[in-house]
C-alpha positions in Angstrom: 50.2 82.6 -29.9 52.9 85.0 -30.8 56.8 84.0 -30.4 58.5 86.6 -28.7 61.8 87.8 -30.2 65.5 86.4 -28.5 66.5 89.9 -28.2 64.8 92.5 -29.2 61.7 94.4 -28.4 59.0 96.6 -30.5 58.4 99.5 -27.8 55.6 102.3 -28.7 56.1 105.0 -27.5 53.2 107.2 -27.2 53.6 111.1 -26.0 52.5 114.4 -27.5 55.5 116.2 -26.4 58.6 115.8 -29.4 61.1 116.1 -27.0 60.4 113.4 -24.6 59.7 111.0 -27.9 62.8 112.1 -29.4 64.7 111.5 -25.8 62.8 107.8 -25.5 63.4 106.9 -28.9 66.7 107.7 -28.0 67.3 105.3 -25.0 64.9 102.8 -26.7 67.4 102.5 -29.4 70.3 102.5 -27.4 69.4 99.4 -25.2 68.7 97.3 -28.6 64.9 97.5 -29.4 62.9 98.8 -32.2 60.8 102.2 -31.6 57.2 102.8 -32.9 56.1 106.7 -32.5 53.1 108.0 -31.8 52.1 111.6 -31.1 48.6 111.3 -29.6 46.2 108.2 -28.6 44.3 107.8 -32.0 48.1 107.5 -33.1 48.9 104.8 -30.6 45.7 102.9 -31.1 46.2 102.1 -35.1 50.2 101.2 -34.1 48.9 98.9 -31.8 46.0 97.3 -34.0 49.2 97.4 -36.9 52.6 96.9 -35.6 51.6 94.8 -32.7 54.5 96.1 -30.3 55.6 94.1 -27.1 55.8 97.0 -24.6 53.8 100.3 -24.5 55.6 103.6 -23.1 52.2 105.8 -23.0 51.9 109.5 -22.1 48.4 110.0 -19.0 47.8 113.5 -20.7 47.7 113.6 -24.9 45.2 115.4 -27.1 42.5 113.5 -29.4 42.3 110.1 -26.9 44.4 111.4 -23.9 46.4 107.7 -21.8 43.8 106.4 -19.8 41.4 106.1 -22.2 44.2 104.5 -25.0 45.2 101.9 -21.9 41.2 100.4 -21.6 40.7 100.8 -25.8 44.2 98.7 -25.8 43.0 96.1 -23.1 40.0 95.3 -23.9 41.4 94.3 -27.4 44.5 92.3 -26.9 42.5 89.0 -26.5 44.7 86.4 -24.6 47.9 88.5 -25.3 50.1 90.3 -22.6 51.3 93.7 -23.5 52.2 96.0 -20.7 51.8 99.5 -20.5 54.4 101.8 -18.9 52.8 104.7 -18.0 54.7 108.0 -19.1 53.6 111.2 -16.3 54.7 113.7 -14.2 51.8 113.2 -12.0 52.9 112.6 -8.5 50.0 112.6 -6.3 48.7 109.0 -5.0 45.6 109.4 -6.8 46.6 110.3 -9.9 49.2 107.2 -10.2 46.5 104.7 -8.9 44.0 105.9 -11.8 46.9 104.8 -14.1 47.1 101.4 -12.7 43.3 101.3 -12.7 42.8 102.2 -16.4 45.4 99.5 -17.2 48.6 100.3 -16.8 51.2 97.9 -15.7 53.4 100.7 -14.2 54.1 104.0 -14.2 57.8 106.1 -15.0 57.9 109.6 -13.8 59.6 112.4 -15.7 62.6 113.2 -16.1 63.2 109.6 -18.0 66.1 107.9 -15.7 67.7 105.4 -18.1 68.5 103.3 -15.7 65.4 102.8 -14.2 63.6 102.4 -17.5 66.1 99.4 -18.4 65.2 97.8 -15.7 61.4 98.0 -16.1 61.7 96.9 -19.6 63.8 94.1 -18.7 61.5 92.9 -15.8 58.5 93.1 -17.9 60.1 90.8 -20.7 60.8 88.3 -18.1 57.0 88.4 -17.7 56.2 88.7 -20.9 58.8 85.3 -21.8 56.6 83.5 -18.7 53.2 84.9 -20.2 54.2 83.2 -23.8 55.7 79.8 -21.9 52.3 79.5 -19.8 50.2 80.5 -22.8 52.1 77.3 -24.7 51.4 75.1 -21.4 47.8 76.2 -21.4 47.2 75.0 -25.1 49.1 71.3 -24.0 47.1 71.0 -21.6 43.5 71.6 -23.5 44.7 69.6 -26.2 45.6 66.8 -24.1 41.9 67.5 -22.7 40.3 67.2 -25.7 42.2 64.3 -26.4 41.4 62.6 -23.5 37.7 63.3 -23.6 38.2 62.1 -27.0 39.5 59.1 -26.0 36.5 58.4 -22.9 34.5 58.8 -25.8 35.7 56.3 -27.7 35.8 54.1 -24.7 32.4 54.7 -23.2 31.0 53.6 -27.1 33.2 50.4 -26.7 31.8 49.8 -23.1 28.2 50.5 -24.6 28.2 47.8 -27.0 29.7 45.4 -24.2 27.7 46.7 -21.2 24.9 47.7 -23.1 21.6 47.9 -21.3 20.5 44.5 -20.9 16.8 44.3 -19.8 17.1 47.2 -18.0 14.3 49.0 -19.7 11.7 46.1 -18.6 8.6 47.8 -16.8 9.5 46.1 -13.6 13.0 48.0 -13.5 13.9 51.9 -12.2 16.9 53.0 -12.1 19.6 56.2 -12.0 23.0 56.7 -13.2 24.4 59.9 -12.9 28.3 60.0 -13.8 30.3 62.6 -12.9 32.6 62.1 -16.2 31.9 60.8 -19.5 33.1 57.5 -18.3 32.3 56.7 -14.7 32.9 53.8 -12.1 29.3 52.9 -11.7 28.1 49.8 -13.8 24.4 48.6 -14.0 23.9 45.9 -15.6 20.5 43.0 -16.0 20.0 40.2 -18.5 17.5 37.3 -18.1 19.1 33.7 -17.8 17.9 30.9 -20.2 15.4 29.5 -16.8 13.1 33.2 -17.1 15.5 34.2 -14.1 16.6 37.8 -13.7 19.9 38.4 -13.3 21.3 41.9 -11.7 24.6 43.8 -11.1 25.3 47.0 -9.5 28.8 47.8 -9.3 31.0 50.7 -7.7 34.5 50.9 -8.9 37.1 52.7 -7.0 37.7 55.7 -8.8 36.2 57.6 -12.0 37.5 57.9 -15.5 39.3 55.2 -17.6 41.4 54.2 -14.6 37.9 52.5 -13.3 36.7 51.3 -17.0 39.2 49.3 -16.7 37.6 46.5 -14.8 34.3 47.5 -16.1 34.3 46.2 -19.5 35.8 42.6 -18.8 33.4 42.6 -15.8 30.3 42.9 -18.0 31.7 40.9 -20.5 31.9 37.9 -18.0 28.2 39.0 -16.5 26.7 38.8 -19.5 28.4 35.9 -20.9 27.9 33.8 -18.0 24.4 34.9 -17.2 23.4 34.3 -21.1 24.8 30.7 -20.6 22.5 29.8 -17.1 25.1 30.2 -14.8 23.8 31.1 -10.9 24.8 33.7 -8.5 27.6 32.3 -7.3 29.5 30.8 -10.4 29.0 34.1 -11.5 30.6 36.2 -9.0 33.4 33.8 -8.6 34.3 34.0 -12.4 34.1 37.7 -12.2 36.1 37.9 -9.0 39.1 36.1 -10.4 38.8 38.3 -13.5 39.4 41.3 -11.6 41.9 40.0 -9.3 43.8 39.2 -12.1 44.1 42.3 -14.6 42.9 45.3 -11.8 46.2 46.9 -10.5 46.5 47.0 -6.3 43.9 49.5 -5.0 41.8 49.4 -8.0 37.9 47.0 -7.0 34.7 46.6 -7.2 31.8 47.3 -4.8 28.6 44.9 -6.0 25.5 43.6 -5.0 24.4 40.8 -7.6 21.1 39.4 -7.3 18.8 36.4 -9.2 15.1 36.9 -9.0 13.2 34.0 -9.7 9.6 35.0 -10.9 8.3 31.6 -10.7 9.0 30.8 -7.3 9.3 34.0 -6.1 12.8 34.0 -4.8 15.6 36.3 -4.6 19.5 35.6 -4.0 21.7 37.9 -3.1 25.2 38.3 -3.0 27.0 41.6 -1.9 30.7 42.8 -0.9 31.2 46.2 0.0 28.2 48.1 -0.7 25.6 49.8 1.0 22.5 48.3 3.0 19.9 46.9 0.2 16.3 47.6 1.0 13.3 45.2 0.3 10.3 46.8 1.0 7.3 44.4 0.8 3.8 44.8 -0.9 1.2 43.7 1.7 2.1 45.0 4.6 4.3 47.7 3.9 7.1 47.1 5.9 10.6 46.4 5.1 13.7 45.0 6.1 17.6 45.3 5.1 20.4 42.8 4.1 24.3 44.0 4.9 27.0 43.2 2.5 29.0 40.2 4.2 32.1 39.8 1.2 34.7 41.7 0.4 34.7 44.0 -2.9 35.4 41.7 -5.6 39.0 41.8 -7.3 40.9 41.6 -3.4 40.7 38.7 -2.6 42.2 35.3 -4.8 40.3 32.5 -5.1 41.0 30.5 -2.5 39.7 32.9 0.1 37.1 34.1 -1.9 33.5 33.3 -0.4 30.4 33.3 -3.2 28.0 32.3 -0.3 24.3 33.7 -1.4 21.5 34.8 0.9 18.0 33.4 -0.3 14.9 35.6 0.6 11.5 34.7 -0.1 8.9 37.5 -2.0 5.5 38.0 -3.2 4.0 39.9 -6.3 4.5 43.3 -5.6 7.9 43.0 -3.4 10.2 45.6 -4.2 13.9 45.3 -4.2 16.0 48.4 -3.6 20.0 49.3 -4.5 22.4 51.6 -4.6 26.1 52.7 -4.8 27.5 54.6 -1.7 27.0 57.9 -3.5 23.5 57.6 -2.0 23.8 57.5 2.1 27.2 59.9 1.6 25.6 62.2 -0.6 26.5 65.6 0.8 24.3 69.1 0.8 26.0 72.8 1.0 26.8 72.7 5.1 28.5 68.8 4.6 26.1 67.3 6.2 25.9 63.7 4.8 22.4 62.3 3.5 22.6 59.3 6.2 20.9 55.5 6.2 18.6 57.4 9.2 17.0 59.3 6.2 16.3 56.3 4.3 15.3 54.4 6.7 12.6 57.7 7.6 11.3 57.6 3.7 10.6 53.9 3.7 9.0 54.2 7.0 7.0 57.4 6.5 5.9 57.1 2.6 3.2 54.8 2.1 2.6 54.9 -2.0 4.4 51.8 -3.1 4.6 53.0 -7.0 6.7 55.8 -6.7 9.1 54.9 -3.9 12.1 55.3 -5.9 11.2 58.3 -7.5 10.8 59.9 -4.0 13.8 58.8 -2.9 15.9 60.0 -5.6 14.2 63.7 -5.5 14.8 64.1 -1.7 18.4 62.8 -2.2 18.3 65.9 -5.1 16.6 68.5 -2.7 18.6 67.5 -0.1 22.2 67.7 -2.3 20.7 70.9 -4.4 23.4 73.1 -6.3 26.1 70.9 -4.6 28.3 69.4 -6.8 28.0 65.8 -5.8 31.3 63.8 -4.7 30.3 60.8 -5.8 28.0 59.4 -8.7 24.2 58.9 -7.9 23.4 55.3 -8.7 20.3 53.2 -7.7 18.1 51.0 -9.1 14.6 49.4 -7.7 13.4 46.3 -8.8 10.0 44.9 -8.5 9.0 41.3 -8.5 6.1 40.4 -10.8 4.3 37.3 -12.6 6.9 35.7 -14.9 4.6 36.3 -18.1 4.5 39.8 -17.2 8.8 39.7 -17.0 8.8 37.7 -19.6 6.9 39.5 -22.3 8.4 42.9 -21.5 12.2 42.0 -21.6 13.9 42.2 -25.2 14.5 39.6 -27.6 18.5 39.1 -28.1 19.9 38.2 -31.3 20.7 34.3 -31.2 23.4 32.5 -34.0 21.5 29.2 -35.5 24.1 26.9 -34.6 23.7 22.7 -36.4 22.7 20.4 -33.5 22.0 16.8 -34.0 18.0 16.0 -33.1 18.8 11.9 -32.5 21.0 11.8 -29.4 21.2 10.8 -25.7 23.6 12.0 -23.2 24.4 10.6 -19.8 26.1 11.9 -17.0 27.0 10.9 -13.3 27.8 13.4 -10.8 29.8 12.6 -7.4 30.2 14.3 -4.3 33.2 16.4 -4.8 31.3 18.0 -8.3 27.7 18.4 -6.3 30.2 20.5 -4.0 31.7 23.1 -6.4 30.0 22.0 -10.0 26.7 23.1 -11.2 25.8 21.5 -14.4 22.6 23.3 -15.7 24.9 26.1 -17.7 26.4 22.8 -19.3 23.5 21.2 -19.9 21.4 24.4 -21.1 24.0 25.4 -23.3 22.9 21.9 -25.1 19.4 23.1 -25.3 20.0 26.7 -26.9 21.8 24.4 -29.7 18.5 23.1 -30.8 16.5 25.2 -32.9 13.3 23.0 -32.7 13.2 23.8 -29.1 13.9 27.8 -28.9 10.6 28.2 -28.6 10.1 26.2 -25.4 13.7 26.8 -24.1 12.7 28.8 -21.0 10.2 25.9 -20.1 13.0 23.2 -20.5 15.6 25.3 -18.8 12.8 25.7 -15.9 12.0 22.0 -15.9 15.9 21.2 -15.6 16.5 23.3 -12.5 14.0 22.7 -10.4 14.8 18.8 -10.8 18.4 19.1 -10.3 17.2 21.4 -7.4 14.8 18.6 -6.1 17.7 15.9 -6.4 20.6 17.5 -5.0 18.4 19.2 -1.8 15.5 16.3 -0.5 17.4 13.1 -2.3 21.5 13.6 -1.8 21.2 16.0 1.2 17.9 14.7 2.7 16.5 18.1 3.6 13.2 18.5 4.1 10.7 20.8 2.1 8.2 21.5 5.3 10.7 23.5 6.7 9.9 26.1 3.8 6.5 26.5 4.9 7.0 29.6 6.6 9.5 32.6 5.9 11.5 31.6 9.1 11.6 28.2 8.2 12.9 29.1 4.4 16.2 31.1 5.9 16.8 27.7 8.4 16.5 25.3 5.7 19.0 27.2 3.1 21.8 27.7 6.0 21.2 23.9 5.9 21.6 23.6 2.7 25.0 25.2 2.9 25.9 23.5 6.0 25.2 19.9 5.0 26.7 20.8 0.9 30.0 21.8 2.8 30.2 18.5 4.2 28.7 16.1 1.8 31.1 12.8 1.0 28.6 10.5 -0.5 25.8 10.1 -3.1 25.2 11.4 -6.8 22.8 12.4 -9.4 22.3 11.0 -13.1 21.3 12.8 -15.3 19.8 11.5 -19.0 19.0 13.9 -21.9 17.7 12.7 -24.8 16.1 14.5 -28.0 13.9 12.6 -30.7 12.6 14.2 -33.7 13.3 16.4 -36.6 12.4 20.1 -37.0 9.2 19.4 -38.0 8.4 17.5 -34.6 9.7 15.3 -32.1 10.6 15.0 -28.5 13.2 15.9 -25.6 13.2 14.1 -22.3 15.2 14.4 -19.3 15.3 12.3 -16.4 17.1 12.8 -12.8 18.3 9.9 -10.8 19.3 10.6 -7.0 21.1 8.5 -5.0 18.5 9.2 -1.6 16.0 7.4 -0.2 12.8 8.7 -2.2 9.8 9.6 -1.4 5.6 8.7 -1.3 5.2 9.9 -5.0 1.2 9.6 -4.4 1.1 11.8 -1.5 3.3 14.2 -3.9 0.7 14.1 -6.7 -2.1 15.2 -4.5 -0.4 17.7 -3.7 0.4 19.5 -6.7 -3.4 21.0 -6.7 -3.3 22.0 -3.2 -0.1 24.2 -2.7 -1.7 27.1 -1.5 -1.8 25.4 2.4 2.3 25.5 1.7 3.2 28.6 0.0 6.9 28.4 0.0 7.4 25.0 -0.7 6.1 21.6 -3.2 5.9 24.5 -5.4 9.1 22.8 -7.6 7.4 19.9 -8.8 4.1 21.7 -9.5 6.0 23.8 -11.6 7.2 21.2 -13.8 3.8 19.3 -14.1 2.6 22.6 -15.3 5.4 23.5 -17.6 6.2 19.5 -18.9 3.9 17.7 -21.6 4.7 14.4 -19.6 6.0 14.3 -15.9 6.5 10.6 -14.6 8.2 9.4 -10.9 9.5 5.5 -10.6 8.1 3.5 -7.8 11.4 4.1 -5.4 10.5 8.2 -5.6 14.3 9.2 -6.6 13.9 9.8 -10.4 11.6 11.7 -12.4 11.7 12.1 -15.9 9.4 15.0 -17.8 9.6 15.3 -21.4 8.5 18.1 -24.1 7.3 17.9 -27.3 7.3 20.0 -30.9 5.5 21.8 -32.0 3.7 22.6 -28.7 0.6 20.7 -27.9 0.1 24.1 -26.4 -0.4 25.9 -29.2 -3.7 24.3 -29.0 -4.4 25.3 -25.0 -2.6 28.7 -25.4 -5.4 29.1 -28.1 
């Protein structure tokens, strides 16, 4: 960009007649600027393309290149640069100005030259030509402070990569679609497996695009992985991440998420969701589905006292599909601003019958139905499809663990009372212990399975006395975790002991835990024959038949309230898995 003078102007002055340049060159002078003569177009072309003048006085009718046809050669080369043309005629007909203008003149000065007049034009088309060189100057701030700040989202989307990198999203039994309106976008997918087999799932919609919403995004998957990688539930997990936000987000900046657990084993989902659209499940046998509604608030509102983590447990079968998405789905608008609308969706689930492509269909009609429209908001979704646990389990990728030194001769105890049950769950603790023993990495998913579903056992039918035939139909599952909840809420009395112990070397040896509860018990025999017969109760004794499965030893004391498995290395199941 060229610096225009403080004072003085270069002026060409194009015109075949001697007198008229000799007159201009005259005034030209006199008001302070320097003249450039030419006698003809050719003439006026090299000055331009050599002595790059500010202002152009140009003749309509010259030999050679005659006005008009110098104005478009001039124009068409002076890039980005403003240099207006005066046009110099004693044309006065409407038609004959108007071809001036349209060639690419500026504006016109009929003869005889008034001084006066042409002062003033000059002077008017400096001012223009000082705000052409001022925006020119703001124009290159501004796309250097673009490139610098796409630049910096770069940067910053390669940092939020490596902390909210994919996860297990790329497991077989996962779909999904992000499509970010901006490098860096407010939308945040995120899966990892907990140490139990579990699948863990976030999809989150921050308010806002760019790095105004990365700014929660990166300490939020920073805590969801964290947490998730050290066995912590639904709940803990969201509470954690709540707090988190509430603390660093500024006021009007939070998070829209549905988080949900799948538990391939005993095929069970829990859900937790503030703010965001309707999730779908849409079930394998008989085609139908059904909807859960967000009941929270977005997290990063609210502090943690009136924060509410409460979960909503559904029971699936193989083949149950799980469906979500960000707003940008159901407000996804086409050309006329009609919005795509829940009564679409709810038309595709109930009108398309092939299971397998589902989300494929959904996300091309929400395309066909947007088309060239630039969407207002990003496009996120993801389905996710409940499957055996080998199947999950095989597919998801293997995550670099740090061999940490963990003693393998030790026994720890612990008691847990009634305020803890309420608010403490102490499988992350106790399955942290477990990753810290290389001897059992290879059976830490069956430990961590074994661990849970006897805590579960204990703190459900022995300190809250609920009972397991209420699970044996889908109604009957929803009535027995609301009392769950309810009787968690209120519980003042009883606890659970808890006894790890690990024997061995890393060669071979032993780890054995046992879970005392403080209830009543139960007919251990009848429990036994049982465990080959659960198909008569399909959503419940399926806990303990889980761990007689997954334990090398499983034993009950006479009394019913403790149980104590125990696993051995190397696996005795190398031998049955051969």
């Amino acid at each position: 960009m060229t610096a225009l003078p403080e004072e003085n102007l270069r002026i060409l002055i194009a015109d075949d007649s001697n007198t008229d340049r000799m007159v201009l060159e005259a005034i030209i002078r006199k008001q302070g600027h320097e003249p450039i003569l030419a006698c003809d177009g050719i003439e006026a072309v090299a000055a331009f393309e050599t002595e790059a003048p500010d202002i152009i006085l140009l003749d309509a009718l010259m030999p050679n290149m005659d006005g008009f046809e110098t104005a478009r050669y001039i124009k068409s080369n002076s890039d980005d640069r403003f240099i207006p043309i005066i046009f110099l005629t004693s044309l006065s007909e409407a038609d004959s100005l108007a071809q001036c203008l349209e060639a690419g003149g500026d504006d016109f000065l009929t003869k005889p030259y008034n001084h006066v007049i042409l002062k003033a034009k000059i002077n008017a088309f400096r001012r223009m030509l000082m705000m052409h060189v001022t925006l020119q100057h703001q124009r290159d701030q501004i796309a250097a402070n673009n490139l610098r700040l796409i630049q910096e989202q770069e940067i910053a989307k390669r940092t939020f990569d490596k902390v909210a990198h994919e996860g297990c999203l790329q497991v077989s039994n996962i779909q999904y679609r992000l499509s970010p309106m901006a490098v860096f976008n407010g939308d945040v997918l995120l899966a990892a497996p907990r140490p139990n087999g579990n699948l863990s799932v976030l999809l989150g919609d921050f308010t806002g695009h760019g790095l105004a919403a990365a700014i929660g995004a990166m300490p939020m998957s920073q805590t969801f992985y964290s947490m998730v990688a050290k066995g912590f539930c639904v709940r803990d997990v969201v509470i954690e991440i709540n707090r988190k936000l509430k603390e660093i987000l500024p006021v009007g900046i939070f998070c829209c998420a549905t988080v949900v657990e799948i538990d391939f084993r005993c095929q069970l989902a829990e859900f937790w969701s503030g703010g965001m659209p309707d999730t779908f499940i849409r079930y394998n046998e008989s085609g139908e589905y059904h909807t859960l509604k967000a009941c929270h608030v977005p997290l990063g509102i609210l502090s943690a006292d009136r924060f509410s983590a409460e979960t909503t447990a559904v029971q699936l079968a193989k083949g149950d599909r799980i469906y979500l998405w960000t707003d940008g789905i159901p407000e996804a608008t086409n050309a006329d601003g009609d919005m795509f609308g829940y009564d679409r969706l709810h038309r595709i689930f109930s009108e398309h019958d092939e299971k397998d492509d589902l989300f494929q269909h959904i996300m091309s009609t929400v395309d066909e139905f947007v088309g060239d429209t630039a969407p207002d908001d990003d496009l996120s979704a993801a389905e996710i499809c409940l499957v055996n646990y080998e199947t999950f389990a095989e597919n998801q990728p293997k995550f670099q663990r740090y061999e940490t030194f963990q003693p393998l001769d030790c026994q720890v105890d612990y008691r847990i009372e009634p305020d803890s049950l309420r608010h403490f769950d102490p499988l992350p603790f106790l399955q942290r212990h477990v990753h810290e023993i290389p001897a059992l990495r290879s059976r830490s998913g069956d430990l961590l399975a074994i661990l849970s579903e006897l805590y579960s056992n204990a703190l459900e039918h022995g300190v809250l006395g609920l009972d397991s035939v209420l699970k044996s139909s889908a109604t009957g599952f929803a009535k027995y975790y609301e009392q769950r909840q309810t009787r968690l809420k209120t519980l003042s009395e009883g606890y659970i002991l808890i006894s790890i112990a690990c024997r061995g070397d890393a060669a071979e040896g032993y780890f054995t835990v046992s879970i005392t509860d403080s209830g009543d018990g139960f007919d251990t025999e009848k429990l036994i024959r049982r465990l080959d017969d659960t198909n008569s109760h399909p959503y419940s004794g399926r806990g303990i038949a889980l761990v007689n499965s997954l334990a090398d030893e499983l034993r009950f004391n006479a009394k019913g309230n403790q149980v104590t498995a125990s696993l051995r290395w190397p696996m005795k199941s190398d031998c049955r898995n051969g």
